[in-house]
MMTF fields as JSON, N, C-alpha, C and O atoms, coordinates in Angstrom:
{
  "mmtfVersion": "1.0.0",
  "mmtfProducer": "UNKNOWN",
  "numBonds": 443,
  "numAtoms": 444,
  "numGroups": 111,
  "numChains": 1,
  "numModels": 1,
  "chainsPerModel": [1],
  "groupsPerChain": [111],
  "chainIdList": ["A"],
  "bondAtomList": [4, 2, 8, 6, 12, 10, 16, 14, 20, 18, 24, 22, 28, 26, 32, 30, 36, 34, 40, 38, 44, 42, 48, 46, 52, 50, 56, 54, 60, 58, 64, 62, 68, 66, 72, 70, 76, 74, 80, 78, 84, 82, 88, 86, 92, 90, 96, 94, 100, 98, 104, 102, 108, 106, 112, 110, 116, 114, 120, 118, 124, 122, 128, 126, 132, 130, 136, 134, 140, 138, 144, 142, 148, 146, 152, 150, 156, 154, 160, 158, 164, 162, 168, 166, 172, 170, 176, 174, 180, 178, 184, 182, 188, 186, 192, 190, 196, 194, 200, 198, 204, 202, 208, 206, 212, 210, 216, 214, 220, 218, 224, 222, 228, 226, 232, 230, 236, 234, 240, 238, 244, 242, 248, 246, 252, 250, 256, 254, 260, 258, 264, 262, 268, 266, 272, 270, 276, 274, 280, 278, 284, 282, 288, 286, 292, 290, 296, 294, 300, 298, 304, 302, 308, 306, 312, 310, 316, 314, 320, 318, 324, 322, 328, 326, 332, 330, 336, 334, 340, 338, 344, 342, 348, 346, 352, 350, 356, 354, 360, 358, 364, 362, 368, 366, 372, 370, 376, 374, 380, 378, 384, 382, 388, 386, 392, 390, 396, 394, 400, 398, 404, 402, 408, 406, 412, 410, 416, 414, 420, 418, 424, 422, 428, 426, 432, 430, 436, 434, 440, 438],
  "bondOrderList": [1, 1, 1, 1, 1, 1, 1, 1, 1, 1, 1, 1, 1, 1, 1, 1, 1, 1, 1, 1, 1, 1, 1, 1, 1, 1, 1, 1, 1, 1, 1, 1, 1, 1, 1, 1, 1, 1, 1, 1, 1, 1, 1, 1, 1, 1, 1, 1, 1, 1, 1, 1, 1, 1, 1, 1, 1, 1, 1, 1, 1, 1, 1, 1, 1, 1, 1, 1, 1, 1, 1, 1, 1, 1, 1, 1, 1, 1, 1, 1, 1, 1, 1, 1, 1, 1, 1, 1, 1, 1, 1, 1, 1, 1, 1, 1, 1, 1, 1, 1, 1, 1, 1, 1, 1, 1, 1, 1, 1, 1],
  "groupList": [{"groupName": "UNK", "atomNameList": ["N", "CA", "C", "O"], "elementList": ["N", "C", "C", "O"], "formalChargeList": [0, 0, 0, 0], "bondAtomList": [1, 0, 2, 1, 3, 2], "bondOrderList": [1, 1, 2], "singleLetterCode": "X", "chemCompType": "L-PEPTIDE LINKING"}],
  "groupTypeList": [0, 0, 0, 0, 0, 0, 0, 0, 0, 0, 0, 0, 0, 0, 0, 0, 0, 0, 0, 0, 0, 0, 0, 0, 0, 0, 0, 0, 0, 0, 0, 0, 0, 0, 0, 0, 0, 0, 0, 0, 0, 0, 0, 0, 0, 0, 0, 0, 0, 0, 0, 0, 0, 0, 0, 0, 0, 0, 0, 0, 0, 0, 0, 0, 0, 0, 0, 0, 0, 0, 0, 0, 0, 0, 0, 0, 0, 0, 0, 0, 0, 0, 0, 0, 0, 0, 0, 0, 0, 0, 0, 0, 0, 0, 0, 0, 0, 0, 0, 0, 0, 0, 0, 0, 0, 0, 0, 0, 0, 0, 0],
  "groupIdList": [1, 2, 3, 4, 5, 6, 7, 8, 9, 10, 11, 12, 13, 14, 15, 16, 17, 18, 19, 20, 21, 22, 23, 24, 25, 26, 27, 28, 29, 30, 31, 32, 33, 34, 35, 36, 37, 38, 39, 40, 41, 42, 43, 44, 45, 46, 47, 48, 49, 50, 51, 52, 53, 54, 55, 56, 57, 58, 59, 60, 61, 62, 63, 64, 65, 66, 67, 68, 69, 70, 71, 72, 73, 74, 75, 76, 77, 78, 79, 80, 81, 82, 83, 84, 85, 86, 87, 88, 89, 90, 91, 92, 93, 94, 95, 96, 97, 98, 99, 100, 101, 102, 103, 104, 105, 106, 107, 108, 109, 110, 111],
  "secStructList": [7, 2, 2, 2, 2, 2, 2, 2, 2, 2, 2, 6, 7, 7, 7, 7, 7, 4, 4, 4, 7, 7, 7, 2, 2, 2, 2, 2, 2, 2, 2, 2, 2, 2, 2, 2, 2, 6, 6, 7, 7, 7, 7, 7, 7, 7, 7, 7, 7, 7, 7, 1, 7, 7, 7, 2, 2, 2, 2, 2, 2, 2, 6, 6, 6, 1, 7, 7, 7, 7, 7, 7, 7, 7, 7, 7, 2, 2, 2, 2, 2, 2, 2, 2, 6, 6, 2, 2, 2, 2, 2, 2, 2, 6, 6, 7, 2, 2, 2, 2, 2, 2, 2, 2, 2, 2, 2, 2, 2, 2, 7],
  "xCoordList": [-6.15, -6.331, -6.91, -7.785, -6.495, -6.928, -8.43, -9.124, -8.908, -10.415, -11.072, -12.224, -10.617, -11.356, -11.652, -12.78, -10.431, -10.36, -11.271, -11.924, -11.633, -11.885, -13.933, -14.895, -13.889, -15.303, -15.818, -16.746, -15.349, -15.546, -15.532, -16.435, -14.869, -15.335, -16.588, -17.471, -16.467, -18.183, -18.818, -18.873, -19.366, -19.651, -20.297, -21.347, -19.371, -19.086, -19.546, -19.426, -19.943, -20.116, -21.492, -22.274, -21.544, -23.134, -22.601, -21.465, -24.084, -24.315, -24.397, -25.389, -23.291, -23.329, -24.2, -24.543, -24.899, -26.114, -25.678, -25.603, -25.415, -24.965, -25.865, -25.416, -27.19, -28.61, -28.429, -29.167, -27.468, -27.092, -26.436, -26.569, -25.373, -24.598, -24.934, -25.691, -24.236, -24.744, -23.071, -22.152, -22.993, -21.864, -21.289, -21.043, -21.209, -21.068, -20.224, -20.602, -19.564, -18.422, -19.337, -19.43, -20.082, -20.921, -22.2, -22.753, -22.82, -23.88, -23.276, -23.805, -21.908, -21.077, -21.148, -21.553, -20.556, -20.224, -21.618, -21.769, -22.677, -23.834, -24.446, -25.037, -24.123, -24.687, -24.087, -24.727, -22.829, -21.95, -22.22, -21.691, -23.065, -22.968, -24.168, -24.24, -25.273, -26.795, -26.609, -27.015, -25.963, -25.641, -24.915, -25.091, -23.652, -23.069, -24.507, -25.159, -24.695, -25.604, -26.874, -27.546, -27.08, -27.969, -27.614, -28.401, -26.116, -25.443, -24.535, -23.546, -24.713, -24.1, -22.484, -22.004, -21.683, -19.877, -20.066, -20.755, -19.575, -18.837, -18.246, -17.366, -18.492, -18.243, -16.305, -16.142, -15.469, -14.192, -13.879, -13.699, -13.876, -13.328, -11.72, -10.863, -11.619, -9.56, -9.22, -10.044, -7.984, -6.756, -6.797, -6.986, -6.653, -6.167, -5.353, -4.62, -4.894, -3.706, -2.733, -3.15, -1.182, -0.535, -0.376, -0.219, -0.344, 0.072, 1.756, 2.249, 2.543, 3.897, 4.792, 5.155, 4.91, 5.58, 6.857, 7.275, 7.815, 9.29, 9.91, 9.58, 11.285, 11.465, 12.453, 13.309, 12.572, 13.208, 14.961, 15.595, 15.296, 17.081, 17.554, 18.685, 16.401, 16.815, 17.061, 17.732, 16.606, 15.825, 17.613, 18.452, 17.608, 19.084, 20.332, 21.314, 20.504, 21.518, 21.336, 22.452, 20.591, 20.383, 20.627, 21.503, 20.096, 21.127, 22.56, 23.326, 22.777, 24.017, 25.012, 26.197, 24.584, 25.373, 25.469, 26.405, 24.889, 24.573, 25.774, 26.328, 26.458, 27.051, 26.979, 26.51, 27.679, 27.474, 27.893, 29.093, 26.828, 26.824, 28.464, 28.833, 28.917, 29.823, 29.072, 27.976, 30.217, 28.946, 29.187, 30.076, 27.803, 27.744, 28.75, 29.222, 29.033, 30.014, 29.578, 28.455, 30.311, 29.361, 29.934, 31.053, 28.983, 29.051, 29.369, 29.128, 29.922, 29.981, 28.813, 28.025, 28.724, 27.441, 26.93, 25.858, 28.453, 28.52, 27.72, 26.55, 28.349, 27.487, 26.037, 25.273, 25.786, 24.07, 23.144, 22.034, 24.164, 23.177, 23.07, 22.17, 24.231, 23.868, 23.229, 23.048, 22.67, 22.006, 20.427, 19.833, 20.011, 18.162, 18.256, 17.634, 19.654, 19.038, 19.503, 19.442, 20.428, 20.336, 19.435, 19.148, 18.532, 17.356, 15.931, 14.788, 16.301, 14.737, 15.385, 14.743, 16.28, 16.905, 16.376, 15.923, 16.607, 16.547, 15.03, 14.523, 14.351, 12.78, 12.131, 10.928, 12.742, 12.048, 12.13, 11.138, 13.485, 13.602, 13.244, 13.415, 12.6, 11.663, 9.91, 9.017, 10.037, 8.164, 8.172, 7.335, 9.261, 8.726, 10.348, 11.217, 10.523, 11.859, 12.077, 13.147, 10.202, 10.836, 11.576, 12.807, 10.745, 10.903, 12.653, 13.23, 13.417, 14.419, 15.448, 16.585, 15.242, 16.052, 15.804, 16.738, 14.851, 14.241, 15.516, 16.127, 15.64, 16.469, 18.314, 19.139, 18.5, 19.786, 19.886, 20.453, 19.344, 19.32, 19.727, 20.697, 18.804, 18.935, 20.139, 21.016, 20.463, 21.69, 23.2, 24.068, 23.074, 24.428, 24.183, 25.285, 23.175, 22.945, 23.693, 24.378, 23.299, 23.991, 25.222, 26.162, 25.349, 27.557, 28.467, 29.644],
  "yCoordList": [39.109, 37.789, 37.921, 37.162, 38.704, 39.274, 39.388, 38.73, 40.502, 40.452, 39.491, 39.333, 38.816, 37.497, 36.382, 35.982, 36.002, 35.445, 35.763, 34.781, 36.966, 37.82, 37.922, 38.142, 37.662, 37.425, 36.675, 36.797, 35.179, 33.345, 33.293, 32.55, 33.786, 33.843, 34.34, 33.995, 35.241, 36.561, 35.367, 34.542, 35.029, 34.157, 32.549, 31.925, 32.384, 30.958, 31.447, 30.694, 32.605, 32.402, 32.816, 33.495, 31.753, 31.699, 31.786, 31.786, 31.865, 31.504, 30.431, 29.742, 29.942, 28.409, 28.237, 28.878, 26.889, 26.314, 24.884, 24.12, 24.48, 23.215, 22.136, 21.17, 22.485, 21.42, 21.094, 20.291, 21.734, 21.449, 20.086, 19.251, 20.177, 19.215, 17.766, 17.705, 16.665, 15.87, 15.314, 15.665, 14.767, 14.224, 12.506, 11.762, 12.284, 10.642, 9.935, 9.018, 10.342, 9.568, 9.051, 7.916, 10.406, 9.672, 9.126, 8.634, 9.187, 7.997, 6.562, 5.48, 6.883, 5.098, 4.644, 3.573, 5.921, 5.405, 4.601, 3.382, 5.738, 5.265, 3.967, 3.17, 3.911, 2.522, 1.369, 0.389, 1.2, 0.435, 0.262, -0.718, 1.185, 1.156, 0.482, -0.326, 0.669, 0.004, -1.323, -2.09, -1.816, -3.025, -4.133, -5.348, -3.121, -3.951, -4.196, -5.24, -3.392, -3.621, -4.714, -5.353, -4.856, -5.739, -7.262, -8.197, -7.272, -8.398, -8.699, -9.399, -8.319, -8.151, -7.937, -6.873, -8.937, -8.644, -7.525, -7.641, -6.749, -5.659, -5.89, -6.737, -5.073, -5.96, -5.154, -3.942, -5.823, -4.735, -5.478, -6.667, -4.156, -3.904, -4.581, -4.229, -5.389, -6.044, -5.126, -4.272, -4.88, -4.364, -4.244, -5.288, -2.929, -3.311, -3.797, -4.011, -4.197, -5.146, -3.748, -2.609, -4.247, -3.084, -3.457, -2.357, -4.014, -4.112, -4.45, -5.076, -3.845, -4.352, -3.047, -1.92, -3.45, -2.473, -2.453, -3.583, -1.236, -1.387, -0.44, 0.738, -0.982, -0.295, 0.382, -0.315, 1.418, 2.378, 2.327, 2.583, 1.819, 2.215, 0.548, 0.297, -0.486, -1.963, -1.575, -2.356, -0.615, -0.635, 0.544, 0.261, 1.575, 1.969, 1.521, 1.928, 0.365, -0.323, -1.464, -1.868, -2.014, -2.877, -2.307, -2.828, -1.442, -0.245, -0.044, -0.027, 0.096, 0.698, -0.401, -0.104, -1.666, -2.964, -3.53, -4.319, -3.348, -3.511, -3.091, -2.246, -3.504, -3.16, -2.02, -2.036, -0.749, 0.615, 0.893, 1.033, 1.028, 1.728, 3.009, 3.571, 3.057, 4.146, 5.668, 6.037, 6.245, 7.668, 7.821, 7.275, 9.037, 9.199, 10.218, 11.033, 10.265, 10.778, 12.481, 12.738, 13.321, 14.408, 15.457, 15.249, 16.543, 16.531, 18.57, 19.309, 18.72, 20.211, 21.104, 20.706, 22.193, 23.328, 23.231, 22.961, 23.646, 23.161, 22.171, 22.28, 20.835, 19.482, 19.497, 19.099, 19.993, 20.5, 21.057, 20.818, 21.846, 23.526, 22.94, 23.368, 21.778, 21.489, 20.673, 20.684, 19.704, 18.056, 18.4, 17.819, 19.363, 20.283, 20.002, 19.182, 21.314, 21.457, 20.811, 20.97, 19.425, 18.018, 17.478, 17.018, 17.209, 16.679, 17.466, 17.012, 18.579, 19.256, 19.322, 19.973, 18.893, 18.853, 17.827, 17.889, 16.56, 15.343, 14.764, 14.11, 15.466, 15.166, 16.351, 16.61, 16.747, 17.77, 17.124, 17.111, 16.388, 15.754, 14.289, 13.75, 14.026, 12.593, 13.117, 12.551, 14.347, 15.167, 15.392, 14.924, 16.201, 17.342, 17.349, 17.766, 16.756, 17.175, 18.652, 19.255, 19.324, 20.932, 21.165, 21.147, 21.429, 22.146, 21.318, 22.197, 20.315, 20.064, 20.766, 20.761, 21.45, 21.55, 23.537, 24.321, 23.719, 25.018, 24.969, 26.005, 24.253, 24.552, 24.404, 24.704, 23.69, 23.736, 25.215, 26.107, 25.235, 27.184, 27.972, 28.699, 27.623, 28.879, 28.522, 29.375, 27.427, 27.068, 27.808, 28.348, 27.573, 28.085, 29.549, 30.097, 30.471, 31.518, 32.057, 33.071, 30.941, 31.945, 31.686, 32.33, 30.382, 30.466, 31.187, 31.014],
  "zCoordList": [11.068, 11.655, 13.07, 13.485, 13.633, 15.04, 15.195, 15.97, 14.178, 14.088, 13.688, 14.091, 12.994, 12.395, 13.753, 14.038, 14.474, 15.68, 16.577, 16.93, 17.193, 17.897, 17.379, 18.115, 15.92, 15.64, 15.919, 16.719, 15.228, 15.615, 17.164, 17.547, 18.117, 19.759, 20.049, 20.834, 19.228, 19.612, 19.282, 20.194, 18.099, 17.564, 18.358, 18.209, 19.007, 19.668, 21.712, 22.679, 21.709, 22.933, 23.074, 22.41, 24.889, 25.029, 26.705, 27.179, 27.409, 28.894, 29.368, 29.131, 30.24, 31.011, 31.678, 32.672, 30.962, 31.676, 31.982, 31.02, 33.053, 33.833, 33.03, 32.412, 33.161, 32.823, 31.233, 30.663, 30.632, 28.53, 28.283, 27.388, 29.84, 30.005, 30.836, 31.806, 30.268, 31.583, 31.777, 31.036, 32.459, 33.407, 33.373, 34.322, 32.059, 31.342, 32.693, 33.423, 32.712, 34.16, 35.346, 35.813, 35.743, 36.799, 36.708, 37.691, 35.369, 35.034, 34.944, 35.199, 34.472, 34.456, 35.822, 36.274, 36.537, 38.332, 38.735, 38.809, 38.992, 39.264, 38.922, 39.65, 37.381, 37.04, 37.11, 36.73, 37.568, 38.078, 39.605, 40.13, 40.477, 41.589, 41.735, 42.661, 40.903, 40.841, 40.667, 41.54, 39.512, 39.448, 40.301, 40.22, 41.536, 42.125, 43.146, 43.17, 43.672, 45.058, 44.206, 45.015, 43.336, 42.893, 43.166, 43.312, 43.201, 43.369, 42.072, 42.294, 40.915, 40.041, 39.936, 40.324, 39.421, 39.262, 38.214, 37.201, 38.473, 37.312, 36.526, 36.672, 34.969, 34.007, 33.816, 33.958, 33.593, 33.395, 32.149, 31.887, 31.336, 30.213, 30.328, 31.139, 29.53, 28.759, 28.462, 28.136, 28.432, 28.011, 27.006, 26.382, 26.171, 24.657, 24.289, 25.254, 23.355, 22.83, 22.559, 22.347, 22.641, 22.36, 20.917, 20.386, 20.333, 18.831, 18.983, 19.922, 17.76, 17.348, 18.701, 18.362, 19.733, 20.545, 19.893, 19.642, 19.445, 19.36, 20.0, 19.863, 21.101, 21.816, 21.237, 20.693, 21.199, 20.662, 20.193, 19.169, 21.652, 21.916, 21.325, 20.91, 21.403, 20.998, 19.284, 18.61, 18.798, 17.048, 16.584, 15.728, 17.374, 16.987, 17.352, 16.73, 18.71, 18.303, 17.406, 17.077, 16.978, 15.765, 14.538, 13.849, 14.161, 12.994, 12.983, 12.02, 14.136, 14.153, 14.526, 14.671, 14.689, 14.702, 13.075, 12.946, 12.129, 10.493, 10.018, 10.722, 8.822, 8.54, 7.574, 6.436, 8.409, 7.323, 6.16, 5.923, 5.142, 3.685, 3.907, 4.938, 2.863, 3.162, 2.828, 2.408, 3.232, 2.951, 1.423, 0.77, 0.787, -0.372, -0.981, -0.188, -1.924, -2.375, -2.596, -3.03, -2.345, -2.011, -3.548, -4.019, -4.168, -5.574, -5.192, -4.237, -6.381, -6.236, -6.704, -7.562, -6.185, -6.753, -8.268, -8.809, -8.767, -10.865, -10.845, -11.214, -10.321, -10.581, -10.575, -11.455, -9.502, -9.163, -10.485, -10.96, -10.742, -11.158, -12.833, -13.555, -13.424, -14.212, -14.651, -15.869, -13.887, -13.809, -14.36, -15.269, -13.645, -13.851, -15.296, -15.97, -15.811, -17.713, -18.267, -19.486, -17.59, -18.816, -18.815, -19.92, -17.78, -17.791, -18.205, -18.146, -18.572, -19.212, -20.603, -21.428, -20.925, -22.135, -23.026, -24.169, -21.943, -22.448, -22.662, -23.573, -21.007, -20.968, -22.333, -22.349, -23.01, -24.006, -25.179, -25.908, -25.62, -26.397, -27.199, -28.292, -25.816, -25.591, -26.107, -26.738, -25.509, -25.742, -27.21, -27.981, -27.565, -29.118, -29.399, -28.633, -30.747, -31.256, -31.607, -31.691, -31.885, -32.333, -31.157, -31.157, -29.933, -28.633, -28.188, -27.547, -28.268, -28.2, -29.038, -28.568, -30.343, -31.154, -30.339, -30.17, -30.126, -29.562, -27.96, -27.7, -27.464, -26.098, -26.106, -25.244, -27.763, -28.449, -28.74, -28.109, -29.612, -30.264, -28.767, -28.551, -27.977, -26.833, -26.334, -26.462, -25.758, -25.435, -25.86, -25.174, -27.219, -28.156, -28.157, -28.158, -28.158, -28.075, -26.703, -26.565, -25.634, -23.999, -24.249, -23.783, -25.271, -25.04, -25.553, -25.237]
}
């Protein structure tokens, strides 16, 4: 990765030439400055709109004033480990009755 990095730089480098670049900020200045002395008001850009501001600490005591869900009921490892192969059981048995009757066989075989 090092060399690869280390290529894309080789790669990516050249000699700074000031004259490649130009300087957008101070063509704005300048042309803002041409225009005032012309007599011209300056034009100023509005504000963007902020959109839907939400302040943060107003949005979690409003949560936390709601009345709380109780917590979920919490399940054991067993419970877990067996939920997967009732459900590739069941989603098999919905696909292909062979392939269902195919994951019975194996089944009774590990018991």
């Amino acid at each position: 990765m090092l060399q690869l990095a280390e290529a894309l730089i080789k790669q990516k480098e050249t000699t700074f030439d000031p004259k490649n670049y130009e300087d957008r900020y101070e063509i704005a200045l300048m042309t803002m400055i041409r225009e005032k002395l012309k007599g011209h008001k300056p034009i100023i850009a509005a504000a963007p709109e902020r959109g839907n501001v939400i302040n943060l600490m107003d949005a979690l005591k409003a949560s936390l004033s709601q009345s709380a869900k109780p917590p979920a009921k919490s399940k054991s490892k067993a419970d877990d480990a067996e939920k997967p192969a009732a459900k590739a059981k069941a989603g098999a048995a919905k696909e292909n009755p062979l392939k269902a009757n195919l994951l019975k066989a194996v089944g009774k075989s590990k018991g």
